[in-house]
C-alpha positions in Angstrom: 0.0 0.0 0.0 1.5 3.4 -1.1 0.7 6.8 0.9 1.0 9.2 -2.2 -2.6 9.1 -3.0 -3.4 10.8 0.6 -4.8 14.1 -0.4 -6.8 15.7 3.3 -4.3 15.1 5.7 -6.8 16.5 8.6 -8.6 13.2 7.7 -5.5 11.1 8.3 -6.8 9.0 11.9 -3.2 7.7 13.9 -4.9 4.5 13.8 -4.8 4.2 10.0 -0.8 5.6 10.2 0.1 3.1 13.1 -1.5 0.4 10.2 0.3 2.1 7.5 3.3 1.8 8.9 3.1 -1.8 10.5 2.6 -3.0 6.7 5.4 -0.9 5.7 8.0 -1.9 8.1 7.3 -5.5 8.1 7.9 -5.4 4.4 11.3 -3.1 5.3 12.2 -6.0 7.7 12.1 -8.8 4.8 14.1 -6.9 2.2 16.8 -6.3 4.9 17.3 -9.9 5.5 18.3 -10.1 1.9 20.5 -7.6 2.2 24.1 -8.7 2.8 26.8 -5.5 4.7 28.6 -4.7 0.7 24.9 -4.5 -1.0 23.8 -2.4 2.5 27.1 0.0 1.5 26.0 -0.3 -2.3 22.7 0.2 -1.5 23.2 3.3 0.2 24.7 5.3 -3.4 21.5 3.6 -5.1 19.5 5.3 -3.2 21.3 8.3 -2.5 21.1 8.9 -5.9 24.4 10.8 -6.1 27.1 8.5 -6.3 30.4 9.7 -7.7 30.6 6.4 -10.0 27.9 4.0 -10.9 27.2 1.4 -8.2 26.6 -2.0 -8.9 22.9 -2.9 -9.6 21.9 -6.3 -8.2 18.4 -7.3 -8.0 18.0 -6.7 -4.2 18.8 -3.1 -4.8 16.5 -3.0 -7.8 13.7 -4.6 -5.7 14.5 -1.8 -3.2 14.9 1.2 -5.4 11.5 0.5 -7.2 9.0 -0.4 -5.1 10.1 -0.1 -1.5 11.8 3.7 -1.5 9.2 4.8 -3.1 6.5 4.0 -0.3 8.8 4.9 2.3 9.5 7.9 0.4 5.5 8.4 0.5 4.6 7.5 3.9 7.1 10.0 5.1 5.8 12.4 3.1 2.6 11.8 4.6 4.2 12.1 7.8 5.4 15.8 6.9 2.2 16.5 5.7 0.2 15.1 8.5 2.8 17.2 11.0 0.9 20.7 9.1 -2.4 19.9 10.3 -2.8 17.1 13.5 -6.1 16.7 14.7 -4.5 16.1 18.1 -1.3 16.6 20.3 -1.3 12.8 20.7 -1.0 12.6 16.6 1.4 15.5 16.3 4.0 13.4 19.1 3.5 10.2 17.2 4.3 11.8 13.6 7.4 13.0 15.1 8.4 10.1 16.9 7.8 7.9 14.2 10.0 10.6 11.7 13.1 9.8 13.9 12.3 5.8 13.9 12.6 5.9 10.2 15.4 7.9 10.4 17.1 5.5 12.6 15.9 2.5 10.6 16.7 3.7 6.9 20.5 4.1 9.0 20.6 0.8 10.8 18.7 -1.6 7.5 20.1 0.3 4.6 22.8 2.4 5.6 20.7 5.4 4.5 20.8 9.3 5.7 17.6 11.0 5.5 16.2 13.9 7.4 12.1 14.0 7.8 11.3 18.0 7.6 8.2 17.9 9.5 6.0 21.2 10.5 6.4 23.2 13.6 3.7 22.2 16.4 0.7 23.7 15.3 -0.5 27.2 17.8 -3.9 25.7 18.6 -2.8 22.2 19.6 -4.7 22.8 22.8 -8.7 22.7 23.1 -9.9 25.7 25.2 -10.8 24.8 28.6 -14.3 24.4 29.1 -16.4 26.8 31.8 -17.6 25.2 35.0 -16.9 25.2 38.6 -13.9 24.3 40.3 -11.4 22.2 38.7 -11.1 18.8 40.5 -6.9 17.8 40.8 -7.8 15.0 38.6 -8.9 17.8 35.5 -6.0 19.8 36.7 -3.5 16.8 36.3 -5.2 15.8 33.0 -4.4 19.4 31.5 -1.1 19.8 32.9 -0.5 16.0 30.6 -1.9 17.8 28.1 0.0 20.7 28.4 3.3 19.1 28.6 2.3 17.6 25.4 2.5 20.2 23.5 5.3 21.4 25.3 7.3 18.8 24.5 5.5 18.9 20.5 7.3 22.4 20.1 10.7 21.2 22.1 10.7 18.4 19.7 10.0 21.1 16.5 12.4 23.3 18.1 15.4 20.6 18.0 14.1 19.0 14.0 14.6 22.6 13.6 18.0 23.6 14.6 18.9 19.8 13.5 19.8 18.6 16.8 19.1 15.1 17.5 16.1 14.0 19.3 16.5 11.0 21.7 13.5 12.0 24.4 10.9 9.6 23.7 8.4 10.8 26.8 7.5 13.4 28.6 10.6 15.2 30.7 10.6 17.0 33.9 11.0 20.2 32.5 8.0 19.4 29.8 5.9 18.9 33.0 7.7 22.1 34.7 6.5 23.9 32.0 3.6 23.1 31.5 2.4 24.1 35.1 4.2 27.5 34.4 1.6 27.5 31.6 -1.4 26.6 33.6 -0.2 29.4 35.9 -0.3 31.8 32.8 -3.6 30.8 32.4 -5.0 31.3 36.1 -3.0 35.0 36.2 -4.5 35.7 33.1 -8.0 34.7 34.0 -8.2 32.2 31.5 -9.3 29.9 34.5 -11.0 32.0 37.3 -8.6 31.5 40.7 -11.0 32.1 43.2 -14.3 30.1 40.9 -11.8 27.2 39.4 -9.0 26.8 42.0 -9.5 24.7 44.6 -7.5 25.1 47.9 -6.3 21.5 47.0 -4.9 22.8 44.1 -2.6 25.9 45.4 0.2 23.8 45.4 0.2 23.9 42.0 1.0 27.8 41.9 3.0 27.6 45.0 5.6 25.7 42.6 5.9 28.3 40.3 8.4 31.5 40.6 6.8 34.6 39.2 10.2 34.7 37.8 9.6 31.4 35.5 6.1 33.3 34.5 8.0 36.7 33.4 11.1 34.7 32.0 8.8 32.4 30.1 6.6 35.2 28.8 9.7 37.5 27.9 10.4 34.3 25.7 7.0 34.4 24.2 7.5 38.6 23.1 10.7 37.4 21.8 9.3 34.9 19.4 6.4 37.1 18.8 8.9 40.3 17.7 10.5 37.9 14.8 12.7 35.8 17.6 16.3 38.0 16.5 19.4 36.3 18.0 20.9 39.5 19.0 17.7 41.4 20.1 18.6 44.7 21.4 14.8 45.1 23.0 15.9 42.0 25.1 15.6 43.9 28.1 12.6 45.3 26.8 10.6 42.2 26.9 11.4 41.1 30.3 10.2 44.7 31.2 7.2 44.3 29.4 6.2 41.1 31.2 6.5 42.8 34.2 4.5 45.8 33.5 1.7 43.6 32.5 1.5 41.8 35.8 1.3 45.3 37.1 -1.7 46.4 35.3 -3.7 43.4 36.3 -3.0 44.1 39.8 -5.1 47.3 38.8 -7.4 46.0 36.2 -11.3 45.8 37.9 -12.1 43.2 35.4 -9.9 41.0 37.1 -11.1 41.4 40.8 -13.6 39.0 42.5 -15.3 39.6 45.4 -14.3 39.5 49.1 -16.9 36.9 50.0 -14.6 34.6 47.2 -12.0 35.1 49.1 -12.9 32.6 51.9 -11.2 29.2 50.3 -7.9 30.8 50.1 -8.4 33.2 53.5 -8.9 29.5 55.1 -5.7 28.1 53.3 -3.6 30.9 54.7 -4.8 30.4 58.0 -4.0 26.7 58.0 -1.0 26.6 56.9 0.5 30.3 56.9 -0.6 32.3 59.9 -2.3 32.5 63.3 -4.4 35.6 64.3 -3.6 37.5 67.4 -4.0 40.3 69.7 -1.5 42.0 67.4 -2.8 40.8 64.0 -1.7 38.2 61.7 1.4 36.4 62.5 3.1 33.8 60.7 3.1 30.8 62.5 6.1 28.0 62.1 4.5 24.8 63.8 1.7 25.2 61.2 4.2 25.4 58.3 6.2 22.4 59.2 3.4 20.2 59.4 3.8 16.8 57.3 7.7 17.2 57.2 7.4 19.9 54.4 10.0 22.3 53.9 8.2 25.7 55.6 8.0 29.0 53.3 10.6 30.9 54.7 13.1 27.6 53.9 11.9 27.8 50.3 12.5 31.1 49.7 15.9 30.7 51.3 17.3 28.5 49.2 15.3 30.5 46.2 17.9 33.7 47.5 20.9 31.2 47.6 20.5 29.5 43.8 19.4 33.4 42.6 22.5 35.0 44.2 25.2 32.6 43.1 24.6 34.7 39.7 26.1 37.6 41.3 27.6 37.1 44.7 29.2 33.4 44.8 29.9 34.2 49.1 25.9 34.5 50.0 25.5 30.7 49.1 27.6 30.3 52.0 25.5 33.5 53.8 22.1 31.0 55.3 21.8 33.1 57.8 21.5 36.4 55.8 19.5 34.1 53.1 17.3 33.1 55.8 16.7 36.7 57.0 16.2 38.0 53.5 13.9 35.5 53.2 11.5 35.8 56.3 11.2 39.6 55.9 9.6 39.1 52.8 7.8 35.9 54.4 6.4 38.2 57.3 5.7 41.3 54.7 3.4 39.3 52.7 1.3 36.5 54.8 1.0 39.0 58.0 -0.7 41.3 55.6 -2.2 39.6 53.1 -5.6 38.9 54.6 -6.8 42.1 56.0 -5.5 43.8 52.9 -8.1 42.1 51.4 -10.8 42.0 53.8 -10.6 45.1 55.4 -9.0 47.1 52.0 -6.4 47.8 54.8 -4.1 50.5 53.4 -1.0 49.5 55.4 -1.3 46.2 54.9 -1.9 46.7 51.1 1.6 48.6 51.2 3.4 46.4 53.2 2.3 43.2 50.4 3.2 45.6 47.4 7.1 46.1 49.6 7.4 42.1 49.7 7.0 42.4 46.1 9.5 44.9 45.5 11.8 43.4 47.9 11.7 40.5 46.3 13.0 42.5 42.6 15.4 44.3 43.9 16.4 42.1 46.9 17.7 42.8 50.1 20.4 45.6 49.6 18.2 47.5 46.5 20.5 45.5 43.9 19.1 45.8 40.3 16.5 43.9 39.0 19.0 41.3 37.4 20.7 41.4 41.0 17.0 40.2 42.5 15.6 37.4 44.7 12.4 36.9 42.2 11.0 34.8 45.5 7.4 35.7 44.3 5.5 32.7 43.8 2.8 32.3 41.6 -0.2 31.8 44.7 0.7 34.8 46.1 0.4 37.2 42.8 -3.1 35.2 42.2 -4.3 36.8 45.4 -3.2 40.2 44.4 -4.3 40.1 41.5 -8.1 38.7 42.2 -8.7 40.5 45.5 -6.3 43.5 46.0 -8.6 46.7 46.1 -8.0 48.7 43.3 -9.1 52.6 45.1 -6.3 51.3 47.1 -3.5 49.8 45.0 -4.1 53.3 42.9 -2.7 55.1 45.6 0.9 52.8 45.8 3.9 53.0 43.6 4.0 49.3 42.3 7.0 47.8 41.8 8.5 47.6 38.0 10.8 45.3 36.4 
């Protein structure tokens, strides 16, 4: 069965390639046994078709030049085609999977080079997510498959692309990484509704994210967008620009929900954050050690040590200055976080917008490229969906 007569690619099902192909390399398999190493070496001029002197034609490289190459020359095709318009991720990963098995078996049977060119992933590999109520861990977990899906579809493009060779065969830790940095684009964004589609059993989710990642990976994403120029000279530019758009959704009405929404993550905070008292919120270190779990202010600490090895190679050795760096902007944000949004407290809306700024600049008022970026993606979704806005109006907010 030949693949040249495959004219609507979007029609192409995987379960009629995955056929396709088991027919053709079966077939592949039984010319190869014929094949002796000197006809393998002959074989691969034959096919090449750019010897420097005529090869020696034997029937087994006839047999092969005229009715096998060309099908394998046509499924790939179809494979190239197929990459231009996948129905699904799960298609787009399999096209390109199987492009580098045939690479690899055209090398190992026949002694053959050949490079599939197969299409960039596709911008819309993605379905929307549909509206509803709160996202169960389960639908969470599912999208963040998804996700890393498609992250890996463009890594794997990406690498076809700059001819580097593809060994990954699954999902990596940095596609899943990603992927829940894009989920956490999504819920800053408003694509999914924090305080509607979050669940508190989800927060851990956005706890695992730096803001940092977030700017750094949407910096990337104005880069491409702005032609993707080696030498950019607006590279600072987009990392600014990033920045300055978390800082108009801190402002933006359309983004706020109501204080009575607040009460899933106001719970949260008070489990596992703070304790009230006589003299407010404080943060509270039995409750953040529960489980065995590294406590916030341990996190962010060795956040400050990784960040400042960039810059100062002593403060890894610093913990103690690490550790203080860290709980000031511990205590700045989770003592005043709740009654800046229950109360519209104007203090307390100040002191969460100084964590932030702390946290780009870090603690001596470096630079921003000299910064802690401690800020984790949970603690921007609460600014961003309950901050009060007459308020926030009245603050300098940190830039980047």
């Amino acid at each position: 069965m030949t693949t040249n007569s495959t004219t609507d690619n979007k029609l192409v099902s995987l379960e009629d390639l995955k056929i396709e192909e088991g027919e053709l390399l079966q077939r592949v398999k039984d010319v190869a046994e014929l094949l002796s190493h000197d006809i393998k070496q002959n074989n691969a001029s034959v096919l090449d078709g750019d010897a420097d002197e005529s090869p020696i034609i034997t029937p087994e490289s006839v047999k092969l030049k005229n009715n096998l190459l060309d099908d394998i020359e046509g499924f790939l095709d179809t494979l190239e085609k197929v990459s231009r318009y996948p129905a699904t991720v799960e298609i787009y990963l399999w096209v390109c999977d199987s492009a580098v098995n045939w690479e690899n078996r055209l090398s190992s049977f026949f002694n053959v080079s050949k490079i599939v060119k197969l299409a960039p992933a596709p911008e819309d590999l993605l379905p929307p997510l549909a509206r509803g109520d709160a996202l169960s861990e389960k639908e969470l977990a599912s999208r963040v498959d998804n996700l890393a899906k498609v992250v890996r579809a463009y890594r794997i493009g990406k690498d076809r692309k700059e001819n580097r060779e593809v060994n990954e065969k699954d999902i990596t830790d940095w596609d899943t990484h990603q992927a829940e940095v894009f989920l956490a684009i999504d819920i800053l964004d408003g694509i999914i509704n924090f305080p509607r589609r979050i669940s508190s059993d989800s927060y851990h989710r956005l706890e695992k994210v730096w803001m940092a990642e977030v700017q750094d990976l949407l910096a990337y994403l104005n880069w491409k967008a702005n032609g993707a120029r080696s030498f950019d000279p607006q590279t600072v530019n987009h990392y600014t620009k990033a920045w300055e758009e978390f800082t108009k959704r801190l402002k933006a009405p359309e983004n706020k929900a109501v204080s009575a929404e607040f009460g899933e993550a106001k719970r949260y905070l008070e489990k596992k954050y703070v304790t009230l008292t006589d003299k407010g919120y404080k943060i509270d270190r039995d409750k953040m050690n529960q489980k065995g779990e590294l406590d916030i202010i341990k996190i962010k600490s060795n956040r400050i040590a990784q960040q400042t090895l960039a810059w100062d190679r002593d403060r890894d050795w610093d913990h103690d200055r690490n550790w203080r760096d860290a709980e000031i902007y511990v205590r700045k944000y989770y003592e005043n976080i709740i009654p800046a949004v229950m109360d519209a407290d104007p203090k307390s809306t100040e002191e969460v917008i100084k964590a932030f700024d702390y946290s780009m600049k870090g603690g001596a008022g470096a630079e921003y490229k000299h910064s802690y970026r401690i800020i984790n993606s949970f603690e921007m979704a609460i600014a961003i969906y309950f901050l009060s806005v007459p308020v926030l109006d009245k603050l300098s907010l940190p830039g980047g």
